[in-house]
TIZANU-464694 format. One record per residue (C-alpha): residue number from 1; residue in three letters; x, y, z. Coordinates in pm, 1 decimal, padded with zeros to 6 digits. Example, Ala and Ser with C-alpha at 12.3 -4.5 7.8 and 13.67 -1.06 7.14 Angstrom:
BEGIN
   nr  rest         X         Y         Z
    1   ala   01230.0  -00450.0   00780.0
    2   ser   01367.0  -00106.0   00714.0
This chain:
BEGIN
   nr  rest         X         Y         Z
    1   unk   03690.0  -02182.7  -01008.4
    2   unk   03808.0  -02289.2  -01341.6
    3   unk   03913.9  -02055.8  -01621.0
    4   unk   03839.5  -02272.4  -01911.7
    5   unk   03514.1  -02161.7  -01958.2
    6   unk   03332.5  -01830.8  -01899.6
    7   unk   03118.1  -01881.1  -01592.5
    8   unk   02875.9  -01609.0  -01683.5
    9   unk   02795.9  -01719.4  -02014.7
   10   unk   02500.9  -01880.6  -01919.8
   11   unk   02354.1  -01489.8  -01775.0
   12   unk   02533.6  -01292.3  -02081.5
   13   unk   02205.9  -01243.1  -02254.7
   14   unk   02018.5  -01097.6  -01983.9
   15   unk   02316.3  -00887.2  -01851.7
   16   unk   02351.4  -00746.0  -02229.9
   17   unk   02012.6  -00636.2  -02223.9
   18   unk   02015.7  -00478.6  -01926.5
   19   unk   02375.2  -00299.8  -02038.2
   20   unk   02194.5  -00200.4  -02300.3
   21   unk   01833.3  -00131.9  -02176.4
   22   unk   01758.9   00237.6  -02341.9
   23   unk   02104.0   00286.2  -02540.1
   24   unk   01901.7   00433.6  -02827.1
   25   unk   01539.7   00424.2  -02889.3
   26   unk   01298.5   00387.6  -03190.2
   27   unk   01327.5   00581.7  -03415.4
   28   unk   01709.9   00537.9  -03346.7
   29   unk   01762.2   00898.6  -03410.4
   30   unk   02045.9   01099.8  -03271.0
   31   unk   01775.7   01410.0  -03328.2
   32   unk   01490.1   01233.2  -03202.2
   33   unk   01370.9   01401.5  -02883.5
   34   unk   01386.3   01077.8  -02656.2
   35   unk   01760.0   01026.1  -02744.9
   36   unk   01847.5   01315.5  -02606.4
   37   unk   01746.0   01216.5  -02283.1
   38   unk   01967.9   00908.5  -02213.7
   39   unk   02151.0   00708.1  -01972.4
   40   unk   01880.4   00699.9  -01684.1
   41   unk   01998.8   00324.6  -01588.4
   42   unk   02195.2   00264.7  -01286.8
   43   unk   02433.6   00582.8  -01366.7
   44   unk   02710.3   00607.4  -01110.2
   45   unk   02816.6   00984.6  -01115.9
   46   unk   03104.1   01170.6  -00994.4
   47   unk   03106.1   01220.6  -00629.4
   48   unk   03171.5   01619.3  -00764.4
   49   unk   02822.2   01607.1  -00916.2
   50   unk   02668.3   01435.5  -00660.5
   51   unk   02713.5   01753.3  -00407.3
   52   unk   02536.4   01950.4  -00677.1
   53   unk   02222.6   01701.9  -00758.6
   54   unk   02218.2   01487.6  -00443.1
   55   unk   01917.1   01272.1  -00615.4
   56   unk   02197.4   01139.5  -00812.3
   57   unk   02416.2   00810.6  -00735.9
   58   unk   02797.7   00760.0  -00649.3
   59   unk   02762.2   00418.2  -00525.3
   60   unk   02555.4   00124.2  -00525.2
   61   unk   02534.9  -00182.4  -00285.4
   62   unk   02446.4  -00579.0  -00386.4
   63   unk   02362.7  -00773.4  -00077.6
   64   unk   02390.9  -01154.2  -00126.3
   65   unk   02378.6  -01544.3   00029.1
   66   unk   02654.7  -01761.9  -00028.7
   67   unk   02641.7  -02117.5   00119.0
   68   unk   02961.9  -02222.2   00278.6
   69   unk   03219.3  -02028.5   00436.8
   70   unk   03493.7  -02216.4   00203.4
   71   unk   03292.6  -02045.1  -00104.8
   72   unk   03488.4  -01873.0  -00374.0
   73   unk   03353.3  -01586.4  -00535.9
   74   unk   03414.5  -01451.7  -00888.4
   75   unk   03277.2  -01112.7  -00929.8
   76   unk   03236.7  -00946.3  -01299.4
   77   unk   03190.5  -00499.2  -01272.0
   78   unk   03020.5  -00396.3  -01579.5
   79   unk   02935.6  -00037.4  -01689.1
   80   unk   02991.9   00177.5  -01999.3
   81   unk   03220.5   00449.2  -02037.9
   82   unk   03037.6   00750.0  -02272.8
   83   unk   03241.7   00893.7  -02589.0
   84   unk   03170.6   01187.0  -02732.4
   85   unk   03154.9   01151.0  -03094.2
   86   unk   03236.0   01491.0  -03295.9
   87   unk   03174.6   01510.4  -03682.9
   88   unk   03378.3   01716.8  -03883.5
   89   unk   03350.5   01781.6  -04255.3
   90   unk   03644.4   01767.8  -04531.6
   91   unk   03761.1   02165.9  -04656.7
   92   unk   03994.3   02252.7  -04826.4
   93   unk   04213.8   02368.2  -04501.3
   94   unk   04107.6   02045.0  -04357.9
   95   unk   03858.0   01957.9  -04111.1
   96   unk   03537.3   02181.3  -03976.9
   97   unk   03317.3   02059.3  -03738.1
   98   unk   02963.3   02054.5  -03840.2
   99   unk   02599.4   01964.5  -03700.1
  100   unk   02541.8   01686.4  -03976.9
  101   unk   02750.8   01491.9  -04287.7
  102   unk   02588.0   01298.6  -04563.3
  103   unk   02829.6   01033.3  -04733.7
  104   unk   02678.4   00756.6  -04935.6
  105   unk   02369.3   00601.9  -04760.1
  106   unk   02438.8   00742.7  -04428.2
  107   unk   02396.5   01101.3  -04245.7
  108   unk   02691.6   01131.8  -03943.5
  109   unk   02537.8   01364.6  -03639.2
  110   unk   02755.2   01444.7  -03309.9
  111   unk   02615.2   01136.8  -03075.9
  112   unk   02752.2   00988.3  -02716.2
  113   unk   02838.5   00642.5  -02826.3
  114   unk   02942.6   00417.1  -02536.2
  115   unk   03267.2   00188.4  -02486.4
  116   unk   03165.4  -00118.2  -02307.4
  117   unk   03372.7  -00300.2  -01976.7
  118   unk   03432.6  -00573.0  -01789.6
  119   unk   03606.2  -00653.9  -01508.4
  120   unk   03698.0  -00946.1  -01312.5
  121   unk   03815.9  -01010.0  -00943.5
  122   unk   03831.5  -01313.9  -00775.4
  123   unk   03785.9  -01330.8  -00350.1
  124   unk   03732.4  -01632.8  -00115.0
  125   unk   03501.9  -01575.2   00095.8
  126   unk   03675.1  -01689.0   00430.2
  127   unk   03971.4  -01447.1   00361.8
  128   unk   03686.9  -01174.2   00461.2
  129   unk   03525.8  -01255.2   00729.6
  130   unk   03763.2  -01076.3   00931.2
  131   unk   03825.5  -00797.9   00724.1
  132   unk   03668.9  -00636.2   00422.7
  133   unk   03829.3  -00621.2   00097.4
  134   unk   03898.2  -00318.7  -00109.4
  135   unk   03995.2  -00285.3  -00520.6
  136   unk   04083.0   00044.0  -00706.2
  137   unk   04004.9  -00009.4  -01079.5
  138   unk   04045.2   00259.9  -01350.8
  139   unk   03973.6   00290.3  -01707.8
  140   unk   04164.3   00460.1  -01909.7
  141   unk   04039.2   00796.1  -02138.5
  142   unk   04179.1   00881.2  -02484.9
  143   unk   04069.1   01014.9  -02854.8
  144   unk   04040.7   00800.1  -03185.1
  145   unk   03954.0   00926.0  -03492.9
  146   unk   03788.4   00765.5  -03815.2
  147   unk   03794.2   00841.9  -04107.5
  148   unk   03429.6   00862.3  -04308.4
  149   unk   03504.5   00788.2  -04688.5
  150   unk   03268.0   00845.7  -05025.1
  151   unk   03209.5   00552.5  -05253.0
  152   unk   03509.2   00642.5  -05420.8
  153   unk   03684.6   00608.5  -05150.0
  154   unk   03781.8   00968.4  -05103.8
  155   unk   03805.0   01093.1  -04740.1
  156   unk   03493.6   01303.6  -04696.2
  157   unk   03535.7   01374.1  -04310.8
  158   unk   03589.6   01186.5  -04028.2
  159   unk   03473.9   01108.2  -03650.3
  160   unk   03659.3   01192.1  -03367.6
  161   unk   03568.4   00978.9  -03038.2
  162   unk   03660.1   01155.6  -02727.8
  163   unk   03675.8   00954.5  -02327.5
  164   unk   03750.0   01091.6  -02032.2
  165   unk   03923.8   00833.1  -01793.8
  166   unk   03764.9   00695.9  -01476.5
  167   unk   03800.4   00571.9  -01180.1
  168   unk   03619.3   00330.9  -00900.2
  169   unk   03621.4   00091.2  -00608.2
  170   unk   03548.1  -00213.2  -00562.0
  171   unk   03402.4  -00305.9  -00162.1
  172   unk   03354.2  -00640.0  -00007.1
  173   unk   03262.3  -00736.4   00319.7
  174   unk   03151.4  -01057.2   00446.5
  175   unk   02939.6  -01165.8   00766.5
  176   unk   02867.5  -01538.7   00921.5
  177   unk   02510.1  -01594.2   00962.0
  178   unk   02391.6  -01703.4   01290.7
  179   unk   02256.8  -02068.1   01251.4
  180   unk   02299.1  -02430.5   01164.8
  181   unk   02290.0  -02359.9   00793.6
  182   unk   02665.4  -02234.0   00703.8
  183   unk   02475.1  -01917.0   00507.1
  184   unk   02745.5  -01590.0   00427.1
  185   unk   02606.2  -01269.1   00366.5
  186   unk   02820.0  -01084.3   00125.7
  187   unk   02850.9  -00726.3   00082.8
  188   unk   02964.3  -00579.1  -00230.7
  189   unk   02967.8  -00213.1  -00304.3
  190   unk   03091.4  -00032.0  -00645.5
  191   unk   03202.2   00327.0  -00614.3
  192   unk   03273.2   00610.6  -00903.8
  193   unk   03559.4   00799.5  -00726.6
  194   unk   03674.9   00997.5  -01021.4
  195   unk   03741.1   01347.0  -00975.7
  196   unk   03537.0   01628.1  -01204.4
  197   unk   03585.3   01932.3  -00980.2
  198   unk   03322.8   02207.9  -01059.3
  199   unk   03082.9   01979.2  -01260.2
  200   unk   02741.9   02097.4  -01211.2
  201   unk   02631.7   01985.0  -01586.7
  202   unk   02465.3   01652.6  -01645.7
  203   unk   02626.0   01602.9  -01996.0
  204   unk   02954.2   01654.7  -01832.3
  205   unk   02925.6   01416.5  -01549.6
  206   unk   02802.9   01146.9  -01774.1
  207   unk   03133.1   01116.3  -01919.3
  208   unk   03275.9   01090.2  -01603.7
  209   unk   03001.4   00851.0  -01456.5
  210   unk   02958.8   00450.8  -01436.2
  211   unk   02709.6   00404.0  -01661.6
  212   unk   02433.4   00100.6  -01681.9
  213   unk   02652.6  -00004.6  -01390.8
  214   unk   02599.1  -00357.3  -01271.4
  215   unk   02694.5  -00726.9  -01110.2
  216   unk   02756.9  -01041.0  -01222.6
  217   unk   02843.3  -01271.5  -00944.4
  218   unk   02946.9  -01669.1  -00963.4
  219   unk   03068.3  -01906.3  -00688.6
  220   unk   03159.8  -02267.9  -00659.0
  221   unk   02868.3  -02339.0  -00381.3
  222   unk   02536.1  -02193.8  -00408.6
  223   unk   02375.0  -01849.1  -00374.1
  224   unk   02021.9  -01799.7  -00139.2
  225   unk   01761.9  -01619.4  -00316.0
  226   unk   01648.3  -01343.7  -00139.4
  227   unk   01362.0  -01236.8  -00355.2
  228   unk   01251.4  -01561.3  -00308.4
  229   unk   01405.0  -01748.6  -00015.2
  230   unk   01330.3  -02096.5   00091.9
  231   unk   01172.4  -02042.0   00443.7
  232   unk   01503.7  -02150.3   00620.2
  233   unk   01609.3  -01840.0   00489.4
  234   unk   01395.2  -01587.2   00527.3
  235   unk   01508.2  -01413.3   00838.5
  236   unk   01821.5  -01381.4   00692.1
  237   unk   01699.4  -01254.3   00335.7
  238   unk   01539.7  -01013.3   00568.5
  239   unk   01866.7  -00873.4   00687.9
  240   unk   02007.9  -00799.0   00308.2
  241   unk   01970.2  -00420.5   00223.9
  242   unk   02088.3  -00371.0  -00125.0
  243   unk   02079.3   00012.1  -00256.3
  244   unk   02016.1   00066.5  -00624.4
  245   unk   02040.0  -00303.9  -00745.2
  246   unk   01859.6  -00584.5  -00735.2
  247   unk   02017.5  -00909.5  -00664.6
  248   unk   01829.3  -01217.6  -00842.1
  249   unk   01951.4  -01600.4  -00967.6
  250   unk   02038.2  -01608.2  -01292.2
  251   unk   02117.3  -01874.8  -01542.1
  252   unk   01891.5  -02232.7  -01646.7
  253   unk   01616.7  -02250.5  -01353.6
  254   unk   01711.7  -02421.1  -01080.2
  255   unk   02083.2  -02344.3  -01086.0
  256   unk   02218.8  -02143.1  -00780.0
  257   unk   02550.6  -02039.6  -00891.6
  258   unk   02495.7  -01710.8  -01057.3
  259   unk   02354.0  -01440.9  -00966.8
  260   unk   02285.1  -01118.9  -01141.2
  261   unk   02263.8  -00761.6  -00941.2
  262   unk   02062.9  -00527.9  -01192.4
  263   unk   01985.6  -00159.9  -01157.8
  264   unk   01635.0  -00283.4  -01323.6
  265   unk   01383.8  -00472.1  -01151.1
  266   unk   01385.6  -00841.0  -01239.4
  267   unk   01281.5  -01180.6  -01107.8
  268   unk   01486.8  -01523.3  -01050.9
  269   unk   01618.8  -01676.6  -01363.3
  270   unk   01492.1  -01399.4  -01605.0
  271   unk   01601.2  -01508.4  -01997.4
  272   unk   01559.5  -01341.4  -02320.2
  273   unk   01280.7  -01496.2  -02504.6
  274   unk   01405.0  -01711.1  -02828.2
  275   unk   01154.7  -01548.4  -03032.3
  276   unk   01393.7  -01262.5  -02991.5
  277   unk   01673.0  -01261.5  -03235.8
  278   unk   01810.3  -00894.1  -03237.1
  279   unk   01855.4  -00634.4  -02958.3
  280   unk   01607.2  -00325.0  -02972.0
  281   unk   01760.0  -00171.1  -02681.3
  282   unk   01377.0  -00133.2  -02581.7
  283   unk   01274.9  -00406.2  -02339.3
  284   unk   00973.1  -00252.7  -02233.8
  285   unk   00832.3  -00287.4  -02599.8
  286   unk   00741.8  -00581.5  -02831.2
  287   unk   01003.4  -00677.2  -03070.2
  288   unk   00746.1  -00754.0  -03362.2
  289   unk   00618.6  -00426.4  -03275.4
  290   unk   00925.6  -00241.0  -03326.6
  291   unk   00984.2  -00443.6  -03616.8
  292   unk   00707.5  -00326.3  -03784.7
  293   unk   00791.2   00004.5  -03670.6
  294   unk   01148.7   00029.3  -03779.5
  295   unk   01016.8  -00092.2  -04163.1
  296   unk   00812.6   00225.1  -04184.3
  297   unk   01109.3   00461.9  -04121.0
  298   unk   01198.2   00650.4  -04461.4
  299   unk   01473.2   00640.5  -04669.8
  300   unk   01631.4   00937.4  -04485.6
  301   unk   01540.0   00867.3  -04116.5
  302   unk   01732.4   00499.9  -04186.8
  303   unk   02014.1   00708.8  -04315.8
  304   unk   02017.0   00912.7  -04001.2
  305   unk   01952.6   00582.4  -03779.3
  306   unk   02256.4   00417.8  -03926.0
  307   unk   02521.1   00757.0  -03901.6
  308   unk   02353.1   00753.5  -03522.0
  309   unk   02528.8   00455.4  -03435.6
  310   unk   02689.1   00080.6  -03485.1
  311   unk   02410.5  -00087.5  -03286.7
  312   unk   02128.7   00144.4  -03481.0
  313   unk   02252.2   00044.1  -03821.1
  314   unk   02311.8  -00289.6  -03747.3
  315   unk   01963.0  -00332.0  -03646.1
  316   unk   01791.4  -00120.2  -03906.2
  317   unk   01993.9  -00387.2  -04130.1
  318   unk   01859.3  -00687.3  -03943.5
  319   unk   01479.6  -00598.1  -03951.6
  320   unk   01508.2  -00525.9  -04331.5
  321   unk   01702.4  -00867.7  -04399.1
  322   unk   01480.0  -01059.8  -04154.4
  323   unk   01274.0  -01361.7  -04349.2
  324   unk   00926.9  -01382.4  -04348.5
  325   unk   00933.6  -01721.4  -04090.2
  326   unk   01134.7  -01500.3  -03829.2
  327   unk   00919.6  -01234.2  -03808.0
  328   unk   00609.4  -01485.7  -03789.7
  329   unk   00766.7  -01625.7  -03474.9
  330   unk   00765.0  -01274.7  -03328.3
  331   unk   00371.7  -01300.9  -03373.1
  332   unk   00334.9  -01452.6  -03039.7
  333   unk   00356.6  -01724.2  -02814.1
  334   unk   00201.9  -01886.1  -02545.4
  335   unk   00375.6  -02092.6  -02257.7
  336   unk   00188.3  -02247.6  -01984.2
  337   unk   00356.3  -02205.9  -01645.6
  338   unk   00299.6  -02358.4  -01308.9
  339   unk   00136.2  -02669.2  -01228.3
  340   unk  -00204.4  -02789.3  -01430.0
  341   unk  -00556.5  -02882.2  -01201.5
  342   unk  -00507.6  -03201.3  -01073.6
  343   unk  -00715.7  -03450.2  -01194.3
  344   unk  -00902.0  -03680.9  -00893.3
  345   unk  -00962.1  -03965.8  -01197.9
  346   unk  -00785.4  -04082.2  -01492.0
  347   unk  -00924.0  -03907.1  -01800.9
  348   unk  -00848.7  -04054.6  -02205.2
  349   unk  -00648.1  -03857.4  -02332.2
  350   unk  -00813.8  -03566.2  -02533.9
  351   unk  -00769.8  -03601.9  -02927.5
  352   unk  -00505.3  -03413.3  -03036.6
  353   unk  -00664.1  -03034.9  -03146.8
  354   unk  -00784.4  -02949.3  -03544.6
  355   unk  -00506.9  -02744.3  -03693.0
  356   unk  -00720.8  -02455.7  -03730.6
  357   unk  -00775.7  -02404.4  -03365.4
  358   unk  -00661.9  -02085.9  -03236.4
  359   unk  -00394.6  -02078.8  -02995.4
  360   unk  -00666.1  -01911.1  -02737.8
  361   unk  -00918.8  -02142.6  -02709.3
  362   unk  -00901.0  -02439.2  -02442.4
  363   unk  -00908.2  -02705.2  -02710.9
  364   unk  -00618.2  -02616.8  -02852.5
  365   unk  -00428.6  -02715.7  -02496.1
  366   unk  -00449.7  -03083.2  -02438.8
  367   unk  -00322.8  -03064.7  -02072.6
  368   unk  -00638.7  -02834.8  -02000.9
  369   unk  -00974.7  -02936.6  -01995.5
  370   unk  -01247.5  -02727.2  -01784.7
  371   unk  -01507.9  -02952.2  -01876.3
  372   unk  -01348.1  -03227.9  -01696.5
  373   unk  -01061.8  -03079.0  -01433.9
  374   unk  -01092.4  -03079.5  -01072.3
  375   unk  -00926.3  -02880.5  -00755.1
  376   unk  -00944.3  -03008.9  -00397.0
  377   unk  -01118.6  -02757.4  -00180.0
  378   unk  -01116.0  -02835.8   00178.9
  379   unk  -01032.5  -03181.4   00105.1
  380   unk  -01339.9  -03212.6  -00184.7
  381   unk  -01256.6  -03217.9  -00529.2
  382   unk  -01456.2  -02958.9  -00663.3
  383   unk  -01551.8  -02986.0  -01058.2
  384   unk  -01789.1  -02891.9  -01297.6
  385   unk  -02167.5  -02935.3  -01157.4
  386   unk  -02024.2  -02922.3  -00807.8
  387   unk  -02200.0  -02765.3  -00501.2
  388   unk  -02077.7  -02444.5  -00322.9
  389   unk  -02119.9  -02173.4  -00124.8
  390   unk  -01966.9  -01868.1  -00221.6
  391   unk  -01686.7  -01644.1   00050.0
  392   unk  -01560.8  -01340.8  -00127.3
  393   unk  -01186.6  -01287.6  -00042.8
  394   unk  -01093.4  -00953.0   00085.9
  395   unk  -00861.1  -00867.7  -00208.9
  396   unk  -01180.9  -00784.9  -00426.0
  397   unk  -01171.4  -00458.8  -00521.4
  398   unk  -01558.7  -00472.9  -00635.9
  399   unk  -01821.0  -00364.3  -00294.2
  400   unk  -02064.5  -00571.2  -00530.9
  401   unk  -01893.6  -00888.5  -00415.4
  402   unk  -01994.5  -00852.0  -00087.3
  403   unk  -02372.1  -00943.3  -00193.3
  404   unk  -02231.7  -01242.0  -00324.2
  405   unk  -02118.1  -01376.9   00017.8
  406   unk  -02317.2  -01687.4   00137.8
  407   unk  -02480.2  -01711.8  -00225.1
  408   unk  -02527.9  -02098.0  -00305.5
  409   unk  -02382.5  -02157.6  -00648.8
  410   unk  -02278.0  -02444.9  -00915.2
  411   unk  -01901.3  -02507.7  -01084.6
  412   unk  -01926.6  -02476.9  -01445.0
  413   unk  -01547.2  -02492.1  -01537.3
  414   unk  -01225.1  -02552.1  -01368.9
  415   unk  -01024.9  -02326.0  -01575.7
  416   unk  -00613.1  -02212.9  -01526.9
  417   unk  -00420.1  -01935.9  -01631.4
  418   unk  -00087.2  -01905.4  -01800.6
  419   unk   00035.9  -01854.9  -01467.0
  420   unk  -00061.4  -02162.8  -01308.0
  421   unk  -00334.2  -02007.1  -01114.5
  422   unk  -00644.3  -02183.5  -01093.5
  423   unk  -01023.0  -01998.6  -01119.8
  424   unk  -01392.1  -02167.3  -01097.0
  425   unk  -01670.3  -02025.3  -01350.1
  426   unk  -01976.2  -02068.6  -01096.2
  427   unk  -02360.8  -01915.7  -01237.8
  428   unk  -02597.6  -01872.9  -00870.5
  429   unk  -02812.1  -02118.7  -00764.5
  430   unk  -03076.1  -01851.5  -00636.0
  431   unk  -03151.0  -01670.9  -00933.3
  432   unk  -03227.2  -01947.3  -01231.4
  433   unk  -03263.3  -01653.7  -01522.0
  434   unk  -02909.6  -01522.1  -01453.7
  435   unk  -02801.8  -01884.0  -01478.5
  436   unk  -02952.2  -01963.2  -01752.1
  437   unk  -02819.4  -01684.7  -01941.6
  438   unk  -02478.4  -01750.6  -01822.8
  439   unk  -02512.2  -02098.3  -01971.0
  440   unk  -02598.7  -01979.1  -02296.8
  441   unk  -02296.0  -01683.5  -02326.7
  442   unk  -02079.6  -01867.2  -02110.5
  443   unk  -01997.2  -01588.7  -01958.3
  444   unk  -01986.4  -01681.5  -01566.6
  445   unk  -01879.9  -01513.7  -01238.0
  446   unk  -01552.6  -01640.5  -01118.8
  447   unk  -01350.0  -01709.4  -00794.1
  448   unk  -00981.4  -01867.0  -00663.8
  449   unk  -01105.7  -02202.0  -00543.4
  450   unk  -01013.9  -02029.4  -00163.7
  451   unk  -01321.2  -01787.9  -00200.9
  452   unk  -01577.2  -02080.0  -00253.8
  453   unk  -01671.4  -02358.6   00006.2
  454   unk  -01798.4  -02698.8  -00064.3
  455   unk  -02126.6  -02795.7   00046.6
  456   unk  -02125.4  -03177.2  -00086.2
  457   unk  -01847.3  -03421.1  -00147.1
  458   unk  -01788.5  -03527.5  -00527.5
  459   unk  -01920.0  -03875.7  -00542.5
């Protein structure tokens, strides 16, 4: 596999996210109450502190599909390592340690920053089949101090970064798939072996822990997906038992040759959205949101955020420096997905929408048009004014439906969802005054095209 290039490039964004996923939260306040609960991410603790809290982790296993027994794997560890960050204050017989320091625009609290690492090992896959393959890595601890100057440039205190070193294994086993199909299930397990004897403290084992610890995996074949495997594969997706990750393509769609084992729940070929310019550390919120948020702060909580740490102040900078057009394109956007109704006839194309359509009504979508779209239902295309009788599926959650069963009723829009799924606005045959008032709110009853059955062919 060549070294010219970085191979995981193309999955950096999404792995940096999920490195990152919780770091520090709005308000981005050492103080704040939820930042003093961190680091909940697939954390890797000592195997000492694991015999005190045994719902903690010392390991976690990636199970993957590799095509080709000849397949070279490159495999990329990445975790942080927690500092301690101590503040101490400028006397006159030189340095106190204190709870807060003010200098210039910025207050300095005690905070657990994070030193990020990667590291790379390189296997072939036939060397072990016949016998699994075992790494010892370490990282190294130490203490660095910076100095925090006023704007004269006077040393008013400084910062003093503390790491503890640490240690791990790297596992990998590999196993020939019965079949035709030349499929390798790869084992890979990553293990915090360093020793913290007596630690029965949280705060003391993260800074002996694997933290955010996850894969990055490429190879010169093609991974299987086994959240979604082709059905070939299933049986032997079936047989892959990873513990604490979650193994899922990464990269452009379609690619096979990455693969990204998170300690968060994702799907194949997840991406940062380009709307999103700057990291929150907050993926489960909306980044105009916290925008908006992050504005309001006061002068004095943005001096806090910033002494917090790097990442805090470099975002409280970015939202305040953001122009107007940027933070428009965080407004929202909408991408269809999937495949559109298929159309039995050629239709003109539809005029191209007024600018001042909204983004949510059907007009402003040329692709979609209920009035005229069509789905095949048991072989009948099925469009507006067609014929059917309606079958309630049994994933309704509504015992209302099952009145509904048998019910003659007419199409009155083919419509599809941002997810490609298709739905049919029907009004009932049997009871005219309901229908007619549906017509005039257009407000219908709807079913998948799977709960309704055709009772005359489309002419």
């Amino acid at each position: 596999m060549s070294d010219e290039a970085d191979v995981f490039a193309p999955a950096e964004a999404v792995a940096d996210a999920v490195l990152y996923e919780g770091y520090v939260l709005y308000p981005y306040r050492a103080s704040d109450a939820k930042n003093r609960v961190r680091w909940q991410w697939g954390v890797l603790v000592p195997p000492d502190y694991a015999e005190h809290d045994p719902s903690e982790r010392v390991w976690c296993r990636t199970d993957c599909l590799v095509e080709g027994e000849d397949a070279t794997l490159r495999i990329r560890v990445r975790f942080l390592q927690v500092q301690r960050r101590r503040v101490e204050a400028r006397d006159a017989d030189g340095f106190t340690s204190v709870r807060s320091l003010d200098v210039g625009d910025t207050t300095y609290l005690p905070w657990d920053e994070a030193v990020q690492h990667d590291l790379d090992f390189e296997l072939s896959v036939a060397a072990y089949l016949a016998r699994p393959y075992d790494a010892p890595f370490t990282v190294p601890g130490g203490t660095d101090t910076e100095d925090v100057r006023d704007a004269d440039g006077h040393v008013a205190g400084r910062l003093v970064r503390d790491r503890s070193p640490l240690h791990g294994l790297l596992g990998v086993a590999a196993r020939r798939m019965p079949g035709p199909y030349g499929v390798v299930r790869v084992r890979v397990h990553v293990t915090n072996t360093t020793e913290r004897p007596g630690c029965a403290d949280r705060e003391d084992a993260l800074c002996g822990s694997l933290v955010a610890a996850h894969l990055l995996l490429a190879t010169d074949t093609a991974f299987v997906s086994v959240l979604d495997p082709p059905e070939w594969a299933k049986p032997y997706a079936d047989e892959c038992d990873s513990v604490g990750t979650f193994p899922v393509l990464a990269g452009e769609p379609g690619s096979r040759r990455l693969l990204l084992s998170s300690p968060i729940i994702l799907y194949d070929h997840p991406s940062v959205a380009p709307e999103s310019a700057a990291s929150f550390m907050d993926a489960t919120e909306i980044d105009e949101l916290l925008s908006l948020r992050t504005l309001t702060l006061t002068e004095q909580e943005k001096r806090e955020a910033r002494g917090t740490d790097p990442r805090a102040a470099a975002l409280i900078d970015h939202v305040e420096d953001m122009p107007g057009e940027l933070m428009d394109r965080l407004h929202g956007a909408v991408r269809y997905l999937g495949v559109q109704p298929r159309r039995v006839e050629p239709d003109p194309v539809p005029a191209a929408p007024a600018p001042d359509v909204p983004w949510w009504d059907p007009e402003a979508d040329a692709a979609v048009a209920p009035e005229t779209d069509a789905v095949i239902v048991a072989g009948v295309a099925v469009r507006k004014g067609s014929k059917v009788r309606l079958r309630p599926g049994r994933k309704r959650a509504d015992a209302q439906d099952m009145f509904l069963a048998g019910r003659p009723a007419t199409v009155a829009a083919v419509l599809s969802d941002v997810d490609g799924e298709h739905h049919l606005a029907v009004s009932l045959d049997d009871d005219p005054d309901a229908a007619e008032l549906q017509q005039a709110h257009g407000r219908f009853l709807y079913f998948a095209p799977d709960e309704v059955e055709p009772v005359e062919a489309d002419a």
